[in-house]
N, C-alpha and C positions, 0 to 999 in steps of 0.2 A: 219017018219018025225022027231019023238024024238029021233032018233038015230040018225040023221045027225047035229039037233038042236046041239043035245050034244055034238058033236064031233067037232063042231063049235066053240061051248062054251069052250070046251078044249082047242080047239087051239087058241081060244081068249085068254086064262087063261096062256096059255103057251104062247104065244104072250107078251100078259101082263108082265108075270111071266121074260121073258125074257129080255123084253124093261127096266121092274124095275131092274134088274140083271145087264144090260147094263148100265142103268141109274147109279144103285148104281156103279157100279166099275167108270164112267165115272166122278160121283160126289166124290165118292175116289182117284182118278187122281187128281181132279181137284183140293179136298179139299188137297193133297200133294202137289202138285203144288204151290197152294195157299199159304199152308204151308213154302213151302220152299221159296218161292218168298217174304212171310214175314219174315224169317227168314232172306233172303238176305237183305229184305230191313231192317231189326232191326239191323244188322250189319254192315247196309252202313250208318241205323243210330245213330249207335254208334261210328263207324267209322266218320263219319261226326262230330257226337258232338266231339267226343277229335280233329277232325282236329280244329273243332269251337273254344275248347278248346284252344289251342298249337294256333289259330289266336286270340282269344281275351289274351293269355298271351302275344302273339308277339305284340300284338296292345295295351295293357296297355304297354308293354316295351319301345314300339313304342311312346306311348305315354309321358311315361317320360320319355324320350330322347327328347321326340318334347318337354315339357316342359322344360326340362332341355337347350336346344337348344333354346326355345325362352329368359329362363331368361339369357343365354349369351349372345343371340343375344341380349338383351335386355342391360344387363351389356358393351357387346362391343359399342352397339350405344348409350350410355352414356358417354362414354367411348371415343366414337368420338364428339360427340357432346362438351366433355370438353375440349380435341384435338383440335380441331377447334376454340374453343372459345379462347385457350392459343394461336394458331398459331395466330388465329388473336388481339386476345394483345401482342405477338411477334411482328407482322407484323406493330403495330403501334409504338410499344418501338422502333423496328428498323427503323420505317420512322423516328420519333424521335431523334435516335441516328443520324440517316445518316444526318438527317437537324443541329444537334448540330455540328456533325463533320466540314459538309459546315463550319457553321459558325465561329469554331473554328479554321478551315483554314485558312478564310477570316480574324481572329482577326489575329493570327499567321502573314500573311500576311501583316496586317496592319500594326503589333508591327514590324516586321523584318523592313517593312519599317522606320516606326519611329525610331527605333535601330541605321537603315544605318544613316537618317537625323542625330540622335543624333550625332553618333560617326564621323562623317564630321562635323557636330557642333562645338566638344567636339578637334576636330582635329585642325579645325580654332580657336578655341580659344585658343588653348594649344599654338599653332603657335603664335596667336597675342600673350599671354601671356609672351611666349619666348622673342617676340621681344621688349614686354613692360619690362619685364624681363632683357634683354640686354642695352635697352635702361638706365632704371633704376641705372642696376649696372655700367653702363658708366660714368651717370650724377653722379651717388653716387661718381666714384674715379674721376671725374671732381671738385665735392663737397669738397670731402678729400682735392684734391690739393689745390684745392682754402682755403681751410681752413687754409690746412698748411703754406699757403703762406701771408691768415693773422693773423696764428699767430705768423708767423716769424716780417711780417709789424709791428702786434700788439707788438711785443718784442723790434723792432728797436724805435717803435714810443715811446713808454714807456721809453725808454735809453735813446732817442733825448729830452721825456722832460725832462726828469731829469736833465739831461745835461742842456735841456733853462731854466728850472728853477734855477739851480745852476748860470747860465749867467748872467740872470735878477737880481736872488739877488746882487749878484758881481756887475753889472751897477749899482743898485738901491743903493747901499754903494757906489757906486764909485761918483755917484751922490750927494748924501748926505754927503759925504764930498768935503768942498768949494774948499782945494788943486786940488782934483782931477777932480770937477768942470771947476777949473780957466785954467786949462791945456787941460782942451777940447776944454776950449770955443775960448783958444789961437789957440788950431791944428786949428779948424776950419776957424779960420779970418785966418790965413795963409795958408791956404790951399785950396781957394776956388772954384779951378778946378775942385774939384770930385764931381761928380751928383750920390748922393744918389739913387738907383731906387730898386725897389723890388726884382731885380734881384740880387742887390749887396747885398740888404740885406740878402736873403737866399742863399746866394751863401756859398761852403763849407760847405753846413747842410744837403746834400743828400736828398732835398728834391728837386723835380720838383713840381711849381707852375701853373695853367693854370690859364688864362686870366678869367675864371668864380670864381677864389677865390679854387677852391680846387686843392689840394698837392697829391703828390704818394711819396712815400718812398724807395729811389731808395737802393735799395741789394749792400751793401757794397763790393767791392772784394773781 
């Protein structure tokens, strides 16, 4: 009975002996296993961090470019915003200018007309001018003639007095003395057909008399 016990117990022992043998080579596996499965993974996590790496460079780079890109973006849309604000003080200058231009047309306009009035004006008056002008210098050598004609009258009439005054003195002596008196007063009683008239008086002294008292002085031949 203690021979089979034992032989039991051996083969338990060896059993044992064996499962631990198994064990260990299986926990040797597994601990290589393990092993290399960490070492795969220490180099995927190393791997990993430099990708991490090389993505957090790319992503700071990334990032000042996004930076960089917003302070343009930032800069261009100020940049528009000034843009815009110039277009649209452009866009009022040129309503501005375009409303000046109108109006500068419409003066233009106005003046051209005014221009035209004037110079049709300035046309009719130059015309009347002319004609007052013509007029003028017509009566002017109307004026002349008549001047000349009395100062030729003026010459005659000045001659003629001289002349009646030289007459009158001469009567006026012929009268004051009694001879030449007594011998008129004889023509006259003897002569008493002739009628004295205005006409005989001025007669031969180029003068025509009218019935109102005034004389013309008739141009000698």
């Amino acid at each position: 009975m203690k021979h089979y016990s034992s032989i039991i117990f051996g083969v338990v022992c060896a059993g044992l002996v064996i499962v631990m043998i198994v064990m260990k080579r299986g926990d040797n596996a597994q601990q290589e296993s393990d092993a290399s499965a960490i070492n795969d993974f220490s180099n995927q996590l190393d791997l990993a961090q430099m990708h991490l790496s090389i993505c957090n460079g790319t992503a700071l780079i990334f990032s000042n470019n996004l930076n960089d890109s917003q302070s343009a973006l930032l800069t261009f849309s100020n940049q528009l915003t000034q843009a815009q604000s110039t277009i649209e003080v452009d866009s009022e200058q040129i309503t501005n200018l375009s409303g000046q231009v109108a109006d500068m047309k419409s003066d233009n306009q106005t003046l051209g007309q005014r221009l035209a009035d004037l110079a049709g004006q300035m046309t009719n008056q130059v015309a009347s001018l002319t004609r007052q002008l013509t007029a003028t210098q017509a009566s002017l050598a109307e004026t002349n003639k008549n001047l000349v004609q009395l100062n030729k009258d003026y010459v005659l009439l000045e001659n003629r007095f001289r002349t009646d005054v030289a007459e009158r003195l001469v009567i006026e002596r012929k009268f004051n003395n009694l001879n030449e008196l007594q011998a008129q007063i004889h023509n006259v009683k003897n002569n008493p057909f002739r009628v004295i008239s205005a006409e005989s008086i001025y007669s031969g002294l180029n003068v025509e008399v009218s019935s109102n008292g005034t004389f013309h002085v008739i141009t000698p031949e």
